[in-house]
PQR file of N, CA, C, O and H, with PARSE charges and radii, in Angstrom:
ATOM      1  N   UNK A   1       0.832  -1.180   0.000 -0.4000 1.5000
ATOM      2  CA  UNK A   1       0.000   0.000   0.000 -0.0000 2.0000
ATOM      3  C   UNK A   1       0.875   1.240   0.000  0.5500 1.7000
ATOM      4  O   UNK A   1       2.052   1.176   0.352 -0.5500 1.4000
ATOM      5  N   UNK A   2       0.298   2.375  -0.397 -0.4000 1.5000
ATOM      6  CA  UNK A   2       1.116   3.554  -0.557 -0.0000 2.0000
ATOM      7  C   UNK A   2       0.773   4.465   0.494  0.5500 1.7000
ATOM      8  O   UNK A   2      -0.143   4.532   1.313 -0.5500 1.4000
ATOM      9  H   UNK A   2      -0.659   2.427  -0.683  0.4000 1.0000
ATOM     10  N   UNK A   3       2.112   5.362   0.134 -0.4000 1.5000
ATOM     11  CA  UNK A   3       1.760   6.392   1.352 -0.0000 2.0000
ATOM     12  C   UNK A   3       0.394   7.075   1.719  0.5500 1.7000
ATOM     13  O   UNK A   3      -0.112   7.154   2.838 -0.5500 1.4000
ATOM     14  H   UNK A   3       2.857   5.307  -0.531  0.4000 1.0000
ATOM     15  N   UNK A   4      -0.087   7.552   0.528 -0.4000 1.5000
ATOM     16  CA  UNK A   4      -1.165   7.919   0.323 -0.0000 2.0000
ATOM     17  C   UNK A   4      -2.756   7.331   1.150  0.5500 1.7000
ATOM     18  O   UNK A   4      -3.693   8.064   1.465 -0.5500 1.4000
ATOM     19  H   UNK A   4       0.325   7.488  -0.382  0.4000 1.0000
ATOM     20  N   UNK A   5      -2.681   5.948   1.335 -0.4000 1.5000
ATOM     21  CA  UNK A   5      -3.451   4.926   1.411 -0.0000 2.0000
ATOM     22  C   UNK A   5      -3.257   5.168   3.366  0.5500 1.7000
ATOM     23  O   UNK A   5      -4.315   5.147   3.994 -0.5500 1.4000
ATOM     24  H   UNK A   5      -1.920   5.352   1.079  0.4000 1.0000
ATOM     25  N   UNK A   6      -2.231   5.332   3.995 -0.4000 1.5000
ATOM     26  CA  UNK A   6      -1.702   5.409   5.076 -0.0000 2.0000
ATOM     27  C   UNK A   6      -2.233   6.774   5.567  0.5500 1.7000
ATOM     28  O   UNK A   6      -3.040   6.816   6.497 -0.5500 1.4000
ATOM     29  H   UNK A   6      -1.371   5.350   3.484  0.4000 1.0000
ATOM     30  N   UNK A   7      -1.710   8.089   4.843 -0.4000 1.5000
ATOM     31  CA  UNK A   7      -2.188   9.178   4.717 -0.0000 2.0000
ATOM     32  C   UNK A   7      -3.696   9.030   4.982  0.5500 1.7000
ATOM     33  O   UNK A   7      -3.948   9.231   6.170 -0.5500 1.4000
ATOM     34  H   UNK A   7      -1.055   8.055   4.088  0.4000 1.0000
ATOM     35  N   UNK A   8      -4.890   8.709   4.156 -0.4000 1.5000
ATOM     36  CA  UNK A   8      -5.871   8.721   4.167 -0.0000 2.0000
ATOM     37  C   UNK A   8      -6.428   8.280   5.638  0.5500 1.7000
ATOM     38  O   UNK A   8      -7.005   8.991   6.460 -0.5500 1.4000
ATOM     39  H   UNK A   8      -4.686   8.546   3.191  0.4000 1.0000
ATOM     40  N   UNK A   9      -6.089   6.916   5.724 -0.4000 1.5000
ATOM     41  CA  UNK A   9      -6.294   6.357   6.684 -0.0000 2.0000
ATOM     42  C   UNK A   9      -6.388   7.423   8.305  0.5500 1.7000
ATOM     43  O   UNK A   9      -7.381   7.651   8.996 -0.5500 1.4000
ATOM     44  H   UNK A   9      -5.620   6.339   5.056  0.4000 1.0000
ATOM     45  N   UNK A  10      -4.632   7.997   8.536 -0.4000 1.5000
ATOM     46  CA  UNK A  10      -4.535   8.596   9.561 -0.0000 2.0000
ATOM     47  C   UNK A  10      -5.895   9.556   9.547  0.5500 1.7000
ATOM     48  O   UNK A  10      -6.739   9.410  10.431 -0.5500 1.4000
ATOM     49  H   UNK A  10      -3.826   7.812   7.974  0.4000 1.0000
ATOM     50  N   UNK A  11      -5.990  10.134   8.933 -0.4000 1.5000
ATOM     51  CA  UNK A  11      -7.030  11.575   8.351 -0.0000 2.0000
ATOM     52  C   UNK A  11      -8.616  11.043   8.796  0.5500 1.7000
ATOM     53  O   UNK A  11      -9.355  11.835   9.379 -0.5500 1.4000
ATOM     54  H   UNK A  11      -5.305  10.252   8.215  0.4000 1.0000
ATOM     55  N   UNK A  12      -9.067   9.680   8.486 -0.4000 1.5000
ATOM     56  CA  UNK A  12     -10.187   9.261   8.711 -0.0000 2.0000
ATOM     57  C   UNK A  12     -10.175   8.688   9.975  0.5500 1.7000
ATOM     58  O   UNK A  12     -11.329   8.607  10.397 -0.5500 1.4000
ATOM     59  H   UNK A  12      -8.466   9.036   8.013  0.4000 1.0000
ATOM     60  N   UNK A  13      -9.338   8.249  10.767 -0.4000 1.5000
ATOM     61  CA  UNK A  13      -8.931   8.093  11.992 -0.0000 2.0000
ATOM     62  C   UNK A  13      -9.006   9.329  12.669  0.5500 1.7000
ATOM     63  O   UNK A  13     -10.018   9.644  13.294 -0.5500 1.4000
ATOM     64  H   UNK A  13      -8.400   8.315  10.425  0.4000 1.0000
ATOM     65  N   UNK A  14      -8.150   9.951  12.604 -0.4000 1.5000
ATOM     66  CA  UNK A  14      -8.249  11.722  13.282 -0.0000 2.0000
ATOM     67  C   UNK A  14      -9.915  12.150  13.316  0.5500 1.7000
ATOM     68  O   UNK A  14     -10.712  12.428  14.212 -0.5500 1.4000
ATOM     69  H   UNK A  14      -7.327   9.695  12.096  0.4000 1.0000
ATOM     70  N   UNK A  15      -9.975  12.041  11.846 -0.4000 1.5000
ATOM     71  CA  UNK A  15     -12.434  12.198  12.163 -0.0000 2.0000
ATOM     72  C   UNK A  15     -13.285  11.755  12.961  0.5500 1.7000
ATOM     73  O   UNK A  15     -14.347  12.268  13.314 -0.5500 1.4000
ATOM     74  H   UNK A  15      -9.328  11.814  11.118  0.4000 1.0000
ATOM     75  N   UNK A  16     -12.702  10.548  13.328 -0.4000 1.5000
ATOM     76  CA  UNK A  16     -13.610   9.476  14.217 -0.0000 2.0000
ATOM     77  C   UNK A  16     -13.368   9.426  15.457  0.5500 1.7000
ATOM     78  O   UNK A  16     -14.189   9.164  16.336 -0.5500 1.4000
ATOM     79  H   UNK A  16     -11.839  10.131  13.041  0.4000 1.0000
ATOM     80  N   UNK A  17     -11.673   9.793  15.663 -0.4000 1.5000
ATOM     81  CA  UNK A  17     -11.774  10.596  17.182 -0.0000 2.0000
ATOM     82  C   UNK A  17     -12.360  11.457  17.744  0.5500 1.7000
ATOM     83  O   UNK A  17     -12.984  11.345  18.799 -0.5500 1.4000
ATOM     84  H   UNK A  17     -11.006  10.005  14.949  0.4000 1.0000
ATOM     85  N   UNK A  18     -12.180  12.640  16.931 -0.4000 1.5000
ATOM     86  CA  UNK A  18     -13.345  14.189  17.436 -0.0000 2.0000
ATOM     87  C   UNK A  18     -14.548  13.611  17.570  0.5500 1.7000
ATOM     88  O   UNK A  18     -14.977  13.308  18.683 -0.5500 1.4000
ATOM     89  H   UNK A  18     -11.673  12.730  16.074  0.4000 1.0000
ATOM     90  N   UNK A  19     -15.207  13.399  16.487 -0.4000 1.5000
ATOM     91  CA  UNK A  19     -16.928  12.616  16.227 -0.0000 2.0000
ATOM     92  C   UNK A  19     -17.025  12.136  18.103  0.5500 1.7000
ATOM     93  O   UNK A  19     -17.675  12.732  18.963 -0.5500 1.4000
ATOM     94  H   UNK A  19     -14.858  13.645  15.583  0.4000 1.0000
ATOM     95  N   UNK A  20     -16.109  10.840  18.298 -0.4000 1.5000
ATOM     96  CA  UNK A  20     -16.298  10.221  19.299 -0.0000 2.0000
ATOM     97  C   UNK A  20     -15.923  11.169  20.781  0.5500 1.7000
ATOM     98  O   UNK A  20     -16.212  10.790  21.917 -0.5500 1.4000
ATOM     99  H   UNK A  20     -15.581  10.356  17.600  0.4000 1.0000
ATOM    100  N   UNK A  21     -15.392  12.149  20.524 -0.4000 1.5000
ATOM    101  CA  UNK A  21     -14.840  12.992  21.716 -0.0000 2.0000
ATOM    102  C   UNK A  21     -16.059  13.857  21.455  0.5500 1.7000
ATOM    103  O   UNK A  21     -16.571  14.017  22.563 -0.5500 1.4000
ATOM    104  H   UNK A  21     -15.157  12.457  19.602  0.4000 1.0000
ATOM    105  N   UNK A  22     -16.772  14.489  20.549 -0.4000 1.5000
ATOM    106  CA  UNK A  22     -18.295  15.056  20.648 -0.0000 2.0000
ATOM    107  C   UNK A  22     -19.335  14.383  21.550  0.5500 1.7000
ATOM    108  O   UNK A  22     -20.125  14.827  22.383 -0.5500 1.4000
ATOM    109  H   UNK A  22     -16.356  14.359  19.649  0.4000 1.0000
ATOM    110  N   UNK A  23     -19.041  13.091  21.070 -0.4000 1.5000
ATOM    111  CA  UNK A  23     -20.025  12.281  21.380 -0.0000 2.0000
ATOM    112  C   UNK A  23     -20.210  12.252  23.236  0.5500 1.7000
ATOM    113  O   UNK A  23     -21.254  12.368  23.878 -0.5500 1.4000
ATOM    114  H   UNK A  23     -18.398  12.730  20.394  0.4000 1.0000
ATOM    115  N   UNK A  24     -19.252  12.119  23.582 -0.4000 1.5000
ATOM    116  CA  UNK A  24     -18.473  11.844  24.867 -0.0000 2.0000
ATOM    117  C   UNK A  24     -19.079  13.537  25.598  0.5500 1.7000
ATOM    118  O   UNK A  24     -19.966  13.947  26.347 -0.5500 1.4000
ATOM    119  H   UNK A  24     -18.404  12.025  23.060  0.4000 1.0000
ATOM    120  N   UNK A  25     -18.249  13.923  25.015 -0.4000 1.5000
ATOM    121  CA  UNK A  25     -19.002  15.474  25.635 -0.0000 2.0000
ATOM    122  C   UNK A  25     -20.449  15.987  25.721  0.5500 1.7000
ATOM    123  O   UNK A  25     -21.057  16.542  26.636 -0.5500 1.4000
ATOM    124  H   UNK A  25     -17.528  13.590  24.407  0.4000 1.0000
ATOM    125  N   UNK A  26     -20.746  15.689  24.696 -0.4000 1.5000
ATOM    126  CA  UNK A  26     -22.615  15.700  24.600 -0.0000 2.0000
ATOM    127  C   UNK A  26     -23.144  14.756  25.691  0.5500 1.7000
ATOM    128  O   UNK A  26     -24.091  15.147  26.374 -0.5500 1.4000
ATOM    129  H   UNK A  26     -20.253  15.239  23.952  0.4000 1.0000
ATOM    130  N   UNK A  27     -22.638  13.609  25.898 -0.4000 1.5000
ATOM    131  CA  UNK A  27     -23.305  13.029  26.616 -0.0000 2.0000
ATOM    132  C   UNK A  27     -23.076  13.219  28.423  0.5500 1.7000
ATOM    133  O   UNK A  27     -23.858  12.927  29.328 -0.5500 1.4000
ATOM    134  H   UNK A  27     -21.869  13.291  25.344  0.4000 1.0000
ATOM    135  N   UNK A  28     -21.432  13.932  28.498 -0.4000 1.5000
ATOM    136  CA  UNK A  28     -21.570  14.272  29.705 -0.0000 2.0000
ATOM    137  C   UNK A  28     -22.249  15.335  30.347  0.5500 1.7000
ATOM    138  O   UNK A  28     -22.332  15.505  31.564 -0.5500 1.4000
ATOM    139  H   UNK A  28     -20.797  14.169  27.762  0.4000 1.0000
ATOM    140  N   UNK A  29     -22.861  16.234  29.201 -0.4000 1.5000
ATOM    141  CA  UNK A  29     -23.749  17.495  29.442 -0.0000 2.0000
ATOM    142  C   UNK A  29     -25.292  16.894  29.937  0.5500 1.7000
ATOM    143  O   UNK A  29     -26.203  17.638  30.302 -0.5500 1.4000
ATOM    144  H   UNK A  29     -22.794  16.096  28.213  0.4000 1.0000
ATOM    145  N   UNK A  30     -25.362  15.809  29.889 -0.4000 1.5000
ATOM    146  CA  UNK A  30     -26.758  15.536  30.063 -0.0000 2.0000
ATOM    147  C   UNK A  30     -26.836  15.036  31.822  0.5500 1.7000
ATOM    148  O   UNK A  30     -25.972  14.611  32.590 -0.5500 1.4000
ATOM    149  H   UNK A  30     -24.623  15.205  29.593  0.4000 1.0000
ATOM    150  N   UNK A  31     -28.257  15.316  31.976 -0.4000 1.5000
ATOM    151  CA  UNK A  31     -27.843  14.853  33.691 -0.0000 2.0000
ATOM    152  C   UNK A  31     -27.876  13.701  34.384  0.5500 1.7000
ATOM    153  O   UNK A  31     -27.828  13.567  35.607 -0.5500 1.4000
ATOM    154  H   UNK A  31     -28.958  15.661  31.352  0.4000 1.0000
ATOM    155  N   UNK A  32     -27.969  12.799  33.472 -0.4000 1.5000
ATOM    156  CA  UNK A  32     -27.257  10.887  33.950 -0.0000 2.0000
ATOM    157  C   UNK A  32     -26.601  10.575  32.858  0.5500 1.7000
ATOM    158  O   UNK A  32     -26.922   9.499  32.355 -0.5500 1.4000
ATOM    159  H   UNK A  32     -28.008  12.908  32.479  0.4000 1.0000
ATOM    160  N   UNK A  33     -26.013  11.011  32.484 -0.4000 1.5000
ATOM    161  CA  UNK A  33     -24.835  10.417  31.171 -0.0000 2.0000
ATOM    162  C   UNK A  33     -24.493   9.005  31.467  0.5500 1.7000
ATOM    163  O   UNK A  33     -24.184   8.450  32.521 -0.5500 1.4000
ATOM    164  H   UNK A  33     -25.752  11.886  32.893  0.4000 1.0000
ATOM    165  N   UNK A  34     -24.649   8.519  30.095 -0.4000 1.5000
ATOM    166  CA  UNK A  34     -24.230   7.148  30.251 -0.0000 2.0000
ATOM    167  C   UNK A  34     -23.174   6.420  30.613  0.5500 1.7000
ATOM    168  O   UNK A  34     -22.665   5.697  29.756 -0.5500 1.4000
ATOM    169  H   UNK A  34     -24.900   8.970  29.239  0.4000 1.0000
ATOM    170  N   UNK A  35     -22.856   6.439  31.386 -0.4000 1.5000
ATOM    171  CA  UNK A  35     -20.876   5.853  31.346 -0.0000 2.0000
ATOM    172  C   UNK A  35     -20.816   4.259  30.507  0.5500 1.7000
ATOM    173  O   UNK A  35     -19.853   4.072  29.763 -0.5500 1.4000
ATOM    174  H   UNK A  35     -23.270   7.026  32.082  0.4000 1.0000
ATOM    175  N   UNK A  36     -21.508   3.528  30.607 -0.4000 1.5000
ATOM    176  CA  UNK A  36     -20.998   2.660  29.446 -0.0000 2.0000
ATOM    177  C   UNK A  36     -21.127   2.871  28.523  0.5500 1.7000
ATOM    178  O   UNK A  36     -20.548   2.091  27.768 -0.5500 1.4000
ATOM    179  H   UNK A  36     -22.290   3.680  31.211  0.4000 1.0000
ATOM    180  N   UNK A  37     -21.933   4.015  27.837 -0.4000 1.5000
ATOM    181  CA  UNK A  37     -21.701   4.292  26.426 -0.0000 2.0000
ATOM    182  C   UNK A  37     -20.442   4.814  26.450  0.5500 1.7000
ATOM    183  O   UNK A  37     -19.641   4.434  25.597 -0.5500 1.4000
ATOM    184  H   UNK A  37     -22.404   4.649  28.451  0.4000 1.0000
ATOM    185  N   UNK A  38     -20.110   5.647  27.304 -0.4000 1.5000
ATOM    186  CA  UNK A  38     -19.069   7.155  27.633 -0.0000 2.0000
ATOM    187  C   UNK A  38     -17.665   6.001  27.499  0.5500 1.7000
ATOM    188  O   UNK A  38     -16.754   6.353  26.749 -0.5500 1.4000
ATOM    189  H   UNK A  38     -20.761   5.955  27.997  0.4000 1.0000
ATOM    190  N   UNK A  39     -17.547   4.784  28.163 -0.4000 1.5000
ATOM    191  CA  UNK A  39     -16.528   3.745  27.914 -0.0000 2.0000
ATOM    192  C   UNK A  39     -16.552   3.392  26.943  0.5500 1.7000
ATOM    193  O   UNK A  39     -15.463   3.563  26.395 -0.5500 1.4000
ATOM    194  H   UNK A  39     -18.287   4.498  28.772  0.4000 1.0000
ATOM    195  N   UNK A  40     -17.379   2.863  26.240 -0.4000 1.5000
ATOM    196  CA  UNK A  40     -17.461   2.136  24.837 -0.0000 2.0000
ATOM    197  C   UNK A  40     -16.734   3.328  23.758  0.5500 1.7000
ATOM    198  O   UNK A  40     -16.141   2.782  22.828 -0.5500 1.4000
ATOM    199  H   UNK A  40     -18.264   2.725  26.685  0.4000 1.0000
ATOM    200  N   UNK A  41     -16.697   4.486  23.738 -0.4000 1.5000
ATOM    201  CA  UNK A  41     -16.361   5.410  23.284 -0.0000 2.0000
ATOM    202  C   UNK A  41     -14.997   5.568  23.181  0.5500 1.7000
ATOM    203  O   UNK A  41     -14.464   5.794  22.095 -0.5500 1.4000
ATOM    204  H   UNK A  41     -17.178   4.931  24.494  0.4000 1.0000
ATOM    205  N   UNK A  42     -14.241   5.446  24.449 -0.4000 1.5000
ATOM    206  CA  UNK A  42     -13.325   5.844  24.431 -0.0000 2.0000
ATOM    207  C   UNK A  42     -12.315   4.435  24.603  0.5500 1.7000
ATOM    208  O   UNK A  42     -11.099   4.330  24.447 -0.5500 1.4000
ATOM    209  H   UNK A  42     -14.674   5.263  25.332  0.4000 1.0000
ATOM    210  N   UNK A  43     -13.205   3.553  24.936 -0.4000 1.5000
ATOM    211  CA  UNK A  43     -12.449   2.336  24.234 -0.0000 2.0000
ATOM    212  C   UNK A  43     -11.942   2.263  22.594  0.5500 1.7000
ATOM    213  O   UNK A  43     -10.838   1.915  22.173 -0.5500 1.4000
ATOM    214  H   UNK A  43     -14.194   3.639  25.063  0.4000 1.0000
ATOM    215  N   UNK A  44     -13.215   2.742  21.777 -0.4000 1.5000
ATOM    216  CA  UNK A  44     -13.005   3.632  20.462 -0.0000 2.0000
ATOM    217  C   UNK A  44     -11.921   4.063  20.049  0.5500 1.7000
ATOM    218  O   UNK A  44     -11.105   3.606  19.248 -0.5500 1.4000
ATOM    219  H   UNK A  44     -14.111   3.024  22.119  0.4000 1.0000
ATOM    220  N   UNK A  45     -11.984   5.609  21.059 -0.4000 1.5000
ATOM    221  CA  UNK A  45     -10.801   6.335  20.807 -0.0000 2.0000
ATOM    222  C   UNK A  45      -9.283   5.734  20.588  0.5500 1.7000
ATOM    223  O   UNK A  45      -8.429   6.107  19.783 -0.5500 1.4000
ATOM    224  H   UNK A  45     -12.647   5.980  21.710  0.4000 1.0000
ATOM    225  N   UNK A  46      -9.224   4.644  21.602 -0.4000 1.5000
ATOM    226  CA  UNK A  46      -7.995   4.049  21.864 -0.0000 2.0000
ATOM    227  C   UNK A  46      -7.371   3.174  20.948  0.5500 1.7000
ATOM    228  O   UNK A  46      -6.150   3.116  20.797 -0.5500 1.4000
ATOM    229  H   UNK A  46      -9.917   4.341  22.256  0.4000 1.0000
ATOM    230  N   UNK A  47      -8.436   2.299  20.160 -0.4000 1.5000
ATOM    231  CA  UNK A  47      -8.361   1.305  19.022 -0.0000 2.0000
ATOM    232  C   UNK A  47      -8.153   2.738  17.667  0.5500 1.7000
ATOM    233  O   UNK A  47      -7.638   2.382  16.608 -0.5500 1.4000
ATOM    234  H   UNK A  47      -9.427   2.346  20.283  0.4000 1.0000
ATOM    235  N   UNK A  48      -8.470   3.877  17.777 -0.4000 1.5000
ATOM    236  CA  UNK A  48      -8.642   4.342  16.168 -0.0000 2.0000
ATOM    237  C   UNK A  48      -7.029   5.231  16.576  0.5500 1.7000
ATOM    238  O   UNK A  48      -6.324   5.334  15.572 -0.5500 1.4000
ATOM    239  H   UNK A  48      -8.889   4.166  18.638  0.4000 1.0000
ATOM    240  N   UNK A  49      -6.376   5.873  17.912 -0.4000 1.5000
ATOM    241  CA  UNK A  49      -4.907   5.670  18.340 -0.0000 2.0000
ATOM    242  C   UNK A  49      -3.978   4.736  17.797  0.5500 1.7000
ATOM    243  O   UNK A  49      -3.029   4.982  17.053 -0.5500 1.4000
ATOM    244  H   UNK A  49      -6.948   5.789  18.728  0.4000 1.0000
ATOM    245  N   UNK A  50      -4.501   3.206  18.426 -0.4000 1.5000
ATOM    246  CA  UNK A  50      -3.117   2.161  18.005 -0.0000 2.0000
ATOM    247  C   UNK A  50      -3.360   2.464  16.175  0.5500 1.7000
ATOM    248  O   UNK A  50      -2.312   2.423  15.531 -0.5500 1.4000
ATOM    249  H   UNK A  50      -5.272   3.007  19.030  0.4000 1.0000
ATOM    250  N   UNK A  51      -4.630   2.747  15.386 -0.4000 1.5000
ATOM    251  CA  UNK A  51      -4.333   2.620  14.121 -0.0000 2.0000
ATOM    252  C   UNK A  51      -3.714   4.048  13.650  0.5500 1.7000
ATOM    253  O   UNK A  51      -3.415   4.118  12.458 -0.5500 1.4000
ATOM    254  H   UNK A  51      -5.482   2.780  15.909  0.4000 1.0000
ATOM    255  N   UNK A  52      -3.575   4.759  14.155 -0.4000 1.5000
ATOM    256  CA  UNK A  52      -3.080   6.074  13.806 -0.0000 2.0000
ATOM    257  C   UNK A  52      -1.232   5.154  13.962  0.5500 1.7000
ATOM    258  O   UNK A  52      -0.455   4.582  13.197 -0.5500 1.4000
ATOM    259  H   UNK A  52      -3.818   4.702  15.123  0.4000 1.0000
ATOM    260  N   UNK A  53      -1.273   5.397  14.949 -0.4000 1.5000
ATOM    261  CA  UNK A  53       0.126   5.146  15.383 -0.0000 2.0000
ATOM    262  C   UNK A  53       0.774   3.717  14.311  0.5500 1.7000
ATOM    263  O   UNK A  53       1.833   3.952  13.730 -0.5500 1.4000
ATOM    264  H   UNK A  53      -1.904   5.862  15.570  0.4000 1.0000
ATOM    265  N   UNK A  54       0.256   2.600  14.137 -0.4000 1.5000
ATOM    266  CA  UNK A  54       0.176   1.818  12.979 -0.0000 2.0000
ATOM    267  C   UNK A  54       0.637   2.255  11.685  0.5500 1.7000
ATOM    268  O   UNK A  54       1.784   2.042  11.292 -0.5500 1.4000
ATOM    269  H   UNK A  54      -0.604   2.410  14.609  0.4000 1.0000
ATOM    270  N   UNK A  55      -0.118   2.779  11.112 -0.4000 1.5000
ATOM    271  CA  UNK A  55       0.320   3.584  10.111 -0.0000 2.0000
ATOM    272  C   UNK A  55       1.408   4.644  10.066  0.5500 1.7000
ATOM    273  O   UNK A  55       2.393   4.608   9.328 -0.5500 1.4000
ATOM    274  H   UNK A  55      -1.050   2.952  11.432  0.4000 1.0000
ATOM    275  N   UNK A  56       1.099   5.618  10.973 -0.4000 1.5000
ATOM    276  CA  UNK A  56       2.416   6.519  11.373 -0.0000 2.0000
ATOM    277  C   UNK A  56       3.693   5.142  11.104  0.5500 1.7000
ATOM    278  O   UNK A  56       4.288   5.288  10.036 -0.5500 1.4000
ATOM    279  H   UNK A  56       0.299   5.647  11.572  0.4000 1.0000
ATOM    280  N   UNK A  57       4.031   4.194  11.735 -0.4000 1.5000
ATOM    281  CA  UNK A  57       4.859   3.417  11.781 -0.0000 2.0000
ATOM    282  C   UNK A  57       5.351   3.079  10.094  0.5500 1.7000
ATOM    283  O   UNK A  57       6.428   3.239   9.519 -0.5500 1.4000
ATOM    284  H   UNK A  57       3.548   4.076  12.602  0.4000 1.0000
ATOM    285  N   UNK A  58       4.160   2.601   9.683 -0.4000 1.5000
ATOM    286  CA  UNK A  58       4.042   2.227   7.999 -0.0000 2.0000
ATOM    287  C   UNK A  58       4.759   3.494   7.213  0.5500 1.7000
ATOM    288  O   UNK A  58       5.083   3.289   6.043 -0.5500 1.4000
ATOM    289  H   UNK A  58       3.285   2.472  10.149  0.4000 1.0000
ATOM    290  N   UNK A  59       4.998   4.671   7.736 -0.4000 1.5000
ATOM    291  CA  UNK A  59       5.018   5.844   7.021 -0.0000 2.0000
ATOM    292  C   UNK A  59       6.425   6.126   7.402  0.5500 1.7000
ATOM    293  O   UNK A  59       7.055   7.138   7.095 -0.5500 1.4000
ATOM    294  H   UNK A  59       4.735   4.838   8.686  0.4000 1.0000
ATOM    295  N   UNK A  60       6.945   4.885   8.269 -0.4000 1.5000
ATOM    296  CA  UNK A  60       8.475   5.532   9.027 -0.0000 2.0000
ATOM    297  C   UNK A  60       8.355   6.801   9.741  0.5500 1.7000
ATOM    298  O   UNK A  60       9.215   7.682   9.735 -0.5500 1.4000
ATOM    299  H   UNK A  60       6.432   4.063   8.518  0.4000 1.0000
ATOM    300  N   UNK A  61       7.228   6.841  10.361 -0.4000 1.5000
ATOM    301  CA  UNK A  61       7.354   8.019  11.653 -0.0000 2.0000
ATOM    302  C   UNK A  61       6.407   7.503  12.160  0.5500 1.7000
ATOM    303  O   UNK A  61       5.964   7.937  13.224 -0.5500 1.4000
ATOM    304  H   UNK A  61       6.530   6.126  10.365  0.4000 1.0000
ATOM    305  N   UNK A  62       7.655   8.592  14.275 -0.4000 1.5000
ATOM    306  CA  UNK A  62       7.427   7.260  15.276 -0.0000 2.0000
ATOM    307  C   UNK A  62       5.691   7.794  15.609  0.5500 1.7000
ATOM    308  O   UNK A  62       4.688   7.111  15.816 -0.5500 1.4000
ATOM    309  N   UNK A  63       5.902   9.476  15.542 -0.4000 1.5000
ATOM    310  CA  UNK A  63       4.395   9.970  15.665 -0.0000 2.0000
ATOM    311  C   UNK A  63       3.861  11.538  15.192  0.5500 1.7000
ATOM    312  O   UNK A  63       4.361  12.469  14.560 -0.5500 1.4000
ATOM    313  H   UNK A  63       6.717  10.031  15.374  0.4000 1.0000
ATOM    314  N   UNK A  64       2.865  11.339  15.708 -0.4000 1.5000
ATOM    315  CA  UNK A  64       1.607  12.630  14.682 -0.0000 2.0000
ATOM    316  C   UNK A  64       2.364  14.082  15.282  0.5500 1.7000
ATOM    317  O   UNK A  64       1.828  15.060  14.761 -0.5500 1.4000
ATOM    318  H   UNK A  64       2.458  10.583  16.221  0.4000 1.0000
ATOM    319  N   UNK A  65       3.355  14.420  16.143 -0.4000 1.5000
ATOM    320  CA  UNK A  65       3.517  15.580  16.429 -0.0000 2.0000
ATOM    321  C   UNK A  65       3.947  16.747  15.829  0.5500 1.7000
ATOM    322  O   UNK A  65       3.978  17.797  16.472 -0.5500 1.4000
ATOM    323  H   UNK A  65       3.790  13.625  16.567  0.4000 1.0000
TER
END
């Protein structure tokens, strides 16, 4: 696969974090927020991380900074 393909990837990864960090925030505004959704979320976050970082690797860099 090409850089490009890696590229993309990180980029649609980076989307689905915010989305899920919205999500997370919206729901702590409410006045019983769900915490197992609020986990399931950021269990999320953490899996669409190792694929950021994955790719970063594929791209020969160690990270997004």
């Amino acid at each position: 696969m090409g850089k490009s393909h890696f590229k993309k990837a990180i980029s649609s990864l980076q989307g689905r974090i915010a989305e899920h960090e919205t999500k997370i925030r919206l729901e702590l505004e409410k006045p019983l927020p769900d915490r197992g959704l609020i986990n399931h979320w950021q269990k999320e976050i953490k899996a669409f991380e190792k694929g950021i970082q994955q790719a970063l690797k594929r791209l020969g860099k160690e990270s997004c900074n």
